[in-house]
The first five atom37 places (N, CA, C, CB, O) and aatype in JSON, in Angstrom:
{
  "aatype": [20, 20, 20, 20, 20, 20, 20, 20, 20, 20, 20, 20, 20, 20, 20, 20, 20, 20, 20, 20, 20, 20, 20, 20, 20, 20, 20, 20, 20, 20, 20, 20, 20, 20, 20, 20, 20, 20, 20, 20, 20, 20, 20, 20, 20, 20, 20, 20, 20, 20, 20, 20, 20, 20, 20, 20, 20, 20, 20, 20, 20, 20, 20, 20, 20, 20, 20, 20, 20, 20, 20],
  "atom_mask": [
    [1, 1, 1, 1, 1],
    [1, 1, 1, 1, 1],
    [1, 1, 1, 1, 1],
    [1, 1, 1, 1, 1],
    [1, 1, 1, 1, 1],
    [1, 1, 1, 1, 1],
    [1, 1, 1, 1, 1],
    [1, 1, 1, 1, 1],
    [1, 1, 1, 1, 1],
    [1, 1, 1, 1, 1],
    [1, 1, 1, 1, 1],
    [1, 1, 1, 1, 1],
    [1, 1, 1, 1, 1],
    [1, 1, 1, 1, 1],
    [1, 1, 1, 1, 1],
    [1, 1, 1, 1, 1],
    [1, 1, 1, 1, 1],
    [1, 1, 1, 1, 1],
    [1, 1, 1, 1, 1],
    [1, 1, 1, 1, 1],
    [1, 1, 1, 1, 1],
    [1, 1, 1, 1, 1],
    [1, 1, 1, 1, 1],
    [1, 1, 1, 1, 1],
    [1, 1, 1, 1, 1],
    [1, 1, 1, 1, 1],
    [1, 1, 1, 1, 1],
    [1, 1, 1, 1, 1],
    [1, 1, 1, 1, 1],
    [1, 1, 1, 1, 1],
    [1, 1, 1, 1, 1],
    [1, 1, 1, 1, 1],
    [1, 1, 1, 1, 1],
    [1, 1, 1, 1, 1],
    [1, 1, 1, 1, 1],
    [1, 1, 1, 1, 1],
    [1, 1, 1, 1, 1],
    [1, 1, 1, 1, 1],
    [1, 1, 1, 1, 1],
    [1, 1, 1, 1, 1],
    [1, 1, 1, 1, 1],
    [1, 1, 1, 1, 1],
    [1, 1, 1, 1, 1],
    [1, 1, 1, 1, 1],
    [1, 1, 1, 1, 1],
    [1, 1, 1, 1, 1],
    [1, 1, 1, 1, 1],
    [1, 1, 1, 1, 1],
    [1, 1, 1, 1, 1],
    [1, 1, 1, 1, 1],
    [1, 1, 1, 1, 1],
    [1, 1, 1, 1, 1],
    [1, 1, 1, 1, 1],
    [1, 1, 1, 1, 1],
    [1, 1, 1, 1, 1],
    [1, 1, 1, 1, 1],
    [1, 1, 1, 1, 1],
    [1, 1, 1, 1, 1],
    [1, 1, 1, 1, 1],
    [1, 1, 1, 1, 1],
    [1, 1, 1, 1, 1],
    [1, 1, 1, 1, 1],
    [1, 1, 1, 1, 1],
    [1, 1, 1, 1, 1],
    [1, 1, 1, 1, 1],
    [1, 1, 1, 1, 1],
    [1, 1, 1, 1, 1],
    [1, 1, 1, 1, 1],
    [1, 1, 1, 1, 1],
    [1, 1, 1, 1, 1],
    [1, 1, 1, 1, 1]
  ],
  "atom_positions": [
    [[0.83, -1.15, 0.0], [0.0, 0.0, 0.0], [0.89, 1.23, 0.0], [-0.95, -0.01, 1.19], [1.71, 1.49, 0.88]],
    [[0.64, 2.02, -1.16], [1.51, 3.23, -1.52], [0.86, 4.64, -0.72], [1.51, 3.42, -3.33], [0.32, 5.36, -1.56]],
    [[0.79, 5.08, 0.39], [0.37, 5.98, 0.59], [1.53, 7.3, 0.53], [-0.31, 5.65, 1.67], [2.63, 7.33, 1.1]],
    [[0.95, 8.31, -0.3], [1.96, 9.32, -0.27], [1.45, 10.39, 0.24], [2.53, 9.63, -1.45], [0.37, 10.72, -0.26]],
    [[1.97, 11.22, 1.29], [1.47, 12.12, 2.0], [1.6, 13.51, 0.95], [2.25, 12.13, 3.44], [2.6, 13.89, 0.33]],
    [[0.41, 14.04, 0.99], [0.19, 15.53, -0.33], [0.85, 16.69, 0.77], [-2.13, 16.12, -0.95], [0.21, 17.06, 1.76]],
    [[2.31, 17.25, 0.42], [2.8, 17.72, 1.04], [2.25, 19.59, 0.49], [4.2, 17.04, 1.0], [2.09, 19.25, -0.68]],
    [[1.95, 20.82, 0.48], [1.42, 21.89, 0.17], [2.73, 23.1, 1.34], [-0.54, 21.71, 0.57], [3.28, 22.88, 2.42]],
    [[2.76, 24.18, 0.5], [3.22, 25.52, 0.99], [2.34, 25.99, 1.08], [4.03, 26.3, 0.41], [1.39, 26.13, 0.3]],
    [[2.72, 26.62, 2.94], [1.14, 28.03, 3.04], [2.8, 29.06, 3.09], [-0.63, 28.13, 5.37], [2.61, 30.16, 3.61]],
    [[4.02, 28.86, 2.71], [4.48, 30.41, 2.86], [4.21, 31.5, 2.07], [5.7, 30.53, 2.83], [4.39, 32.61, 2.58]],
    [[3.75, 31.42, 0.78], [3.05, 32.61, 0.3], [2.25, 33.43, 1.17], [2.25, 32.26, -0.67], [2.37, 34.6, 1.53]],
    [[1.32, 32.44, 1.42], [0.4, 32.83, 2.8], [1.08, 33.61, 3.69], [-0.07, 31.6, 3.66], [1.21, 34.83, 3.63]],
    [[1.49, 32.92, 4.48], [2.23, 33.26, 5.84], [3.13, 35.4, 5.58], [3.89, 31.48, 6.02], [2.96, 36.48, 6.14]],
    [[3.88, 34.95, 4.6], [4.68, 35.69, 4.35], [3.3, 36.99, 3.66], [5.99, 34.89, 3.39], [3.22, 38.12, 4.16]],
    [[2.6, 36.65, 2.8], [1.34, 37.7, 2.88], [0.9, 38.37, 4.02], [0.19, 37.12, 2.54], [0.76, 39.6, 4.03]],
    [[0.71, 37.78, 4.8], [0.11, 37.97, 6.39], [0.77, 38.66, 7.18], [-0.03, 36.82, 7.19], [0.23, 39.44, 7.97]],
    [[2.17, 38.49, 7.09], [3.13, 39.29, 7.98], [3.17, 40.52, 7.37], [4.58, 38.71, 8.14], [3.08, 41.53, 8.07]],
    [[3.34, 40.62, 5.67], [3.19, 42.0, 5.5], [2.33, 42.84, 5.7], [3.32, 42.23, 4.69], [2.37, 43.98, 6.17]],
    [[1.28, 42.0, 5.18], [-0.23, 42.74, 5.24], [-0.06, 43.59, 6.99], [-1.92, 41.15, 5.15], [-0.06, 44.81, 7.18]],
    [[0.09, 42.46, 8.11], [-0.17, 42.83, 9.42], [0.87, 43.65, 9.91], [-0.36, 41.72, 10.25], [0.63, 44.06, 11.04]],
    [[2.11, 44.09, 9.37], [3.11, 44.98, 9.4], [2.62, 46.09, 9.06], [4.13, 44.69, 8.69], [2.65, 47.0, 9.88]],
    [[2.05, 46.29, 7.77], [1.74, 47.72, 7.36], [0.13, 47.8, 7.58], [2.23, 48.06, 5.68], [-0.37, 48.42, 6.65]],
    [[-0.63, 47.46, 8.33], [-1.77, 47.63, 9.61], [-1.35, 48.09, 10.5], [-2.4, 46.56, 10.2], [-1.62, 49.22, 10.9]],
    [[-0.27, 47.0, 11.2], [0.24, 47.89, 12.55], [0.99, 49.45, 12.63], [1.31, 46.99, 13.21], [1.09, 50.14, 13.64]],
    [[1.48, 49.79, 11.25], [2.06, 50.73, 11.2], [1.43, 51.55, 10.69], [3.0, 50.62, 10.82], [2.06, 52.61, 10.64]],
    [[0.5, 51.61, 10.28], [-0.76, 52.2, 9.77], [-1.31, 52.87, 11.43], [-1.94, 50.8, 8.88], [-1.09, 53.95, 11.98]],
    [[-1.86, 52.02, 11.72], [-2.84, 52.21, 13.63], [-1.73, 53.01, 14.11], [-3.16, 50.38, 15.04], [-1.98, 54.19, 14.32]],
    [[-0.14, 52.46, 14.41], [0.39, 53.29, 15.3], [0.75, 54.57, 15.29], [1.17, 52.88, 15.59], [0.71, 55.42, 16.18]],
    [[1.33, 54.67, 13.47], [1.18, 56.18, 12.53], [0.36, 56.97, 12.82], [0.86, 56.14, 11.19], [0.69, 58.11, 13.16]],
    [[-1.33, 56.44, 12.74], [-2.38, 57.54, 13.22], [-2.39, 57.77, 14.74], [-3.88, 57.11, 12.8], [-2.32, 58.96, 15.03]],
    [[-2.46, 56.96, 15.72], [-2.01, 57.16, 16.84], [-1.58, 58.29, 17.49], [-1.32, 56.55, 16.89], [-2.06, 59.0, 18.38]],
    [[-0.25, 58.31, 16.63], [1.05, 59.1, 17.56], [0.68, 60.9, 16.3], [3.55, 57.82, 17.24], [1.26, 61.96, 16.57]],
    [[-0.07, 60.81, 15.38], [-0.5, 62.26, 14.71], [-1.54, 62.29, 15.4], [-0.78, 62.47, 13.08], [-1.41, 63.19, 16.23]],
    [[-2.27, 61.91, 15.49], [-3.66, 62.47, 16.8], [-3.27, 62.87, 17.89], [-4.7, 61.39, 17.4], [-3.84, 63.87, 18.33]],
    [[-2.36, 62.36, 18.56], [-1.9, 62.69, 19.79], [-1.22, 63.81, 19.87], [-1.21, 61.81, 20.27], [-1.35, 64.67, 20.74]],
    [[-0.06, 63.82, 18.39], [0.4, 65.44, 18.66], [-0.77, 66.49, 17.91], [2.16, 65.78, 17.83], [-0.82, 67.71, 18.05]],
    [[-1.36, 65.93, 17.39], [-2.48, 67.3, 17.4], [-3.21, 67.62, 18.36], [-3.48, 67.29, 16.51], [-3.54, 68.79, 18.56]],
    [[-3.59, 66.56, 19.15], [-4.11, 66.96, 20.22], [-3.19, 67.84, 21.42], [-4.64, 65.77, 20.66], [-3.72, 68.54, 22.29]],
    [[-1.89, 67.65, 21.29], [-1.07, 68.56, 22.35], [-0.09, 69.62, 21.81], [-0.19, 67.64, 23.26], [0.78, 70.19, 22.47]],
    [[-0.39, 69.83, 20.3], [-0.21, 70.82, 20.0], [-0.12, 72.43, 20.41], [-0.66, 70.56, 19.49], [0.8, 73.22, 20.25]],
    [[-0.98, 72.55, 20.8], [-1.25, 73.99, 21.41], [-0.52, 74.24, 22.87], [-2.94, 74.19, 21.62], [-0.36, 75.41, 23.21]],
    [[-0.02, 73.06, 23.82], [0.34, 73.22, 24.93], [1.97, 73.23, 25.35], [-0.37, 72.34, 25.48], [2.51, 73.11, 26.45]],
    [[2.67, 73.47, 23.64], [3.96, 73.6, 23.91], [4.24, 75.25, 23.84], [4.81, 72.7, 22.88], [4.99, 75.89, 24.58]],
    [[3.34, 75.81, 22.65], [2.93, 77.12, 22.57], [2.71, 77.73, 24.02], [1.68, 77.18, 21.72], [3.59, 78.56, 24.23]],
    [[2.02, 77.63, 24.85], [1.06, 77.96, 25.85], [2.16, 77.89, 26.92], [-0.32, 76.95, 26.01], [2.53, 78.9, 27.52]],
    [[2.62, 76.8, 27.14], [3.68, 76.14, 28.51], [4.57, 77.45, 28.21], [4.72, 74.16, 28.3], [4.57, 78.35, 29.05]],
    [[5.16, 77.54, 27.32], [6.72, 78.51, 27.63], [7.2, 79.85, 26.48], [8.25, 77.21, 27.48], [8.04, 79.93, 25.59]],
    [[6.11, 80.82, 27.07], [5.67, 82.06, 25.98], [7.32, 82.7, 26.06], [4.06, 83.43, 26.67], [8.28, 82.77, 26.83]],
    [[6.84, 83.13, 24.64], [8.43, 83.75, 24.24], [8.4, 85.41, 24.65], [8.82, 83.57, 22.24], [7.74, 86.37, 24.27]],
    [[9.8, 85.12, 25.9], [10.1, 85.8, 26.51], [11.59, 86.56, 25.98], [9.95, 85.14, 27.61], [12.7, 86.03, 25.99]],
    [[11.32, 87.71, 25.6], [13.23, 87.85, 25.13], [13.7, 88.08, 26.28], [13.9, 89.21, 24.02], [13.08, 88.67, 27.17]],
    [[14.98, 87.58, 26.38], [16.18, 87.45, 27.38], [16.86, 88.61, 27.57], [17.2, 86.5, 26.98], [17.42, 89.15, 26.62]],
    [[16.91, 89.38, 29.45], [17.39, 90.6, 29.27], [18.84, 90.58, 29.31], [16.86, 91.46, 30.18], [19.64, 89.85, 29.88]],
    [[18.97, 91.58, 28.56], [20.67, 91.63, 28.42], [20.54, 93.28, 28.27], [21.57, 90.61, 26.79], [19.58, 93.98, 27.95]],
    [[21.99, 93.64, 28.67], [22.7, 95.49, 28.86], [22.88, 96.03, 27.64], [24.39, 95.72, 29.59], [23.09, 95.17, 26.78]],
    [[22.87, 97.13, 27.23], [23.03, 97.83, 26.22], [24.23, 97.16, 25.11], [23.33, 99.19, 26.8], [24.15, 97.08, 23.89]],
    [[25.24, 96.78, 25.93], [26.66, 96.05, 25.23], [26.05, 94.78, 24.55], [28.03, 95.51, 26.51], [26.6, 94.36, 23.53]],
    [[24.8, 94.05, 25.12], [24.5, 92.98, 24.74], [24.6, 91.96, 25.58], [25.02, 92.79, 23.82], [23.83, 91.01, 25.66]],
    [[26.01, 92.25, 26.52], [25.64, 90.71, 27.78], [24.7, 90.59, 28.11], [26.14, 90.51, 29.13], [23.79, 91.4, 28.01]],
    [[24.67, 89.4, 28.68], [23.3, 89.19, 29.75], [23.38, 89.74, 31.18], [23.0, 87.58, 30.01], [24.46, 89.79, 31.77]],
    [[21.97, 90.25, 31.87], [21.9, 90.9, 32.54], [21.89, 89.77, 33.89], [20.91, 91.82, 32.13], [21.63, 88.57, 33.98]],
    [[22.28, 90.7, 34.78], [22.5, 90.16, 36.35], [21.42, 89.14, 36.49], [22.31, 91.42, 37.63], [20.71, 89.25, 35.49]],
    [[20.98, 88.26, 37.21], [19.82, 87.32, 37.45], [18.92, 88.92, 38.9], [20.66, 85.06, 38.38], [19.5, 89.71, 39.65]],
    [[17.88, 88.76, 38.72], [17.26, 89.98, 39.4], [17.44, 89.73, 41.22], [15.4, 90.07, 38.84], [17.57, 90.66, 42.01]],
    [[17.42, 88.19, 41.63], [18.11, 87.76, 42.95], [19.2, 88.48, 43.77], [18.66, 86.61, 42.7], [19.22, 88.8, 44.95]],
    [[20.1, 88.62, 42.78], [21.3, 88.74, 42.99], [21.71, 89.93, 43.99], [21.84, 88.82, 41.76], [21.49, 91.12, 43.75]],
    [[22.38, 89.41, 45.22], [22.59, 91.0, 46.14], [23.49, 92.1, 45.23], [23.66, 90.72, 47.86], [24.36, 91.91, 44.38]],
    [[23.04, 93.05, 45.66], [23.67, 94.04, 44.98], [25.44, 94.29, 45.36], [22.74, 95.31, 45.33], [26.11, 94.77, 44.45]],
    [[26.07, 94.01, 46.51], [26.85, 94.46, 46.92], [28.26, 93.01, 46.35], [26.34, 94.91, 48.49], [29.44, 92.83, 46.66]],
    [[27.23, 92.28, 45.4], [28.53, 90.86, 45.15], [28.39, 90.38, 43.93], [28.41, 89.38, 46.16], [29.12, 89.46, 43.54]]
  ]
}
């Protein structure tokens, strides 16, 4: 009795699947992380308003305003 086992490739498959589910996942995480900075967009603006830096007529920078006067 000749039984021959019907041997078949699913790596087409397989290897379909990984790509397909590669560029899904990178798809979801892509939109993700752009929603998120649009959503916190406005709070880098907001956190640390542009302040110009005082400095002396020459251009150095000026004393820190703390600072005792006599040192």
């Amino acid at each position: 009795m000749s039984t021959t086992a019907h041997r078949s490739s699913d790596l087409g498959a397989a290897l379909t699947g990984l790509i397909v589910g590669a560029v899904a996942l990178f798809i979801i995480v892509f939109t993700i992380v752009k929603l998120t900075n649009a959503s916190f967009a406005g709070e880098h603006e907001a956190a640390a308003p542009a302040a110009p830096a005082a400095t002396t007529p020459t251009g150095t920078p000026a004393a820190p305003a703390s600072a005792p006067a006599g040192h």
